[in-house]
C-alpha positions in Angstrom: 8.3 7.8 4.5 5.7 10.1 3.6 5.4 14.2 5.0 2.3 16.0 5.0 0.7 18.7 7.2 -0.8 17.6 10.6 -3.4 20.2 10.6 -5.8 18.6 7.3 -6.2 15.0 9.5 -5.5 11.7 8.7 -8.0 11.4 5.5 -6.3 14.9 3.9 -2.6 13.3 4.8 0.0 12.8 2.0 -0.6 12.6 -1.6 -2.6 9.9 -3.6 0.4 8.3 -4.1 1.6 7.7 -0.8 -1.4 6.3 0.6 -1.4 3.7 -2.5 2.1 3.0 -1.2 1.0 2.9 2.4 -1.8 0.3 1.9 0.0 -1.9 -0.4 3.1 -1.9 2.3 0.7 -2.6 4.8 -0.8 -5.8 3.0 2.7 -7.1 2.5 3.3 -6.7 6.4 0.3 -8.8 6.9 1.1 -11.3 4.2 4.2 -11.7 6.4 2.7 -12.1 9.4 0.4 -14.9 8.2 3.5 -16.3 6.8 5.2 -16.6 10.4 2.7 -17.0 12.5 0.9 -19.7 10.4 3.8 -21.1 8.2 1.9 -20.2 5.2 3.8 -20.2 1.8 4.5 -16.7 0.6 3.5 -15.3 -2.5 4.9 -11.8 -3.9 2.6 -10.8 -6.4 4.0 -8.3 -9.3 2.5 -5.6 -10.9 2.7 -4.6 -14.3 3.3 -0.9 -14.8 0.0 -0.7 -17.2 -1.8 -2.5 -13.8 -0.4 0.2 -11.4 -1.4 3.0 -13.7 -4.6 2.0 -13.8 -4.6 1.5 -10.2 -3.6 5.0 -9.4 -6.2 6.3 -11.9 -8.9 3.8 -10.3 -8.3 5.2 -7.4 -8.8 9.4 -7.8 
C-alpha cells in the first residue's frame, strides 16, 4: 500500500522506496502468471540485503 499526493502525477508518486516495492511486486505477479498460464516452474529469487542496498542506491 503506498499514499502519496494525487496532484505531483504518477512519475512524482510515493517515495523511492515504494516504487522499488511496486515494480518488484509487479514482476512476481507476472512470474505467476507465466507460471499458470504456461505451467512454467517457479523460481523465487532472494536478495541479499547488501544486493537491495545497492539496488536502492542504483536507483536515486
Amino acid at each position: 500500500m503506498s499514499q502519496s499526493n494525487a496532484d505531483p502525477g504518477p512519475d512524482h508518486a510515493g517515495s523511492r522506496g515504494e516504487r522499488i516495492t511496486a515494480e518488484r511486486y509487479g514482476e512476481r505477479i507476472a512470474r505467476l502468471t507465466r507460471r499458470w498460464v504456461n505451467a512454467v516452474p517457479y523460481d523465487t529469487s532472494r536478495v541479499t540485503e547488501h544486493e537491495g542496498r545497492a539496488l536502492s542506491a542504483s536507483r536515486r
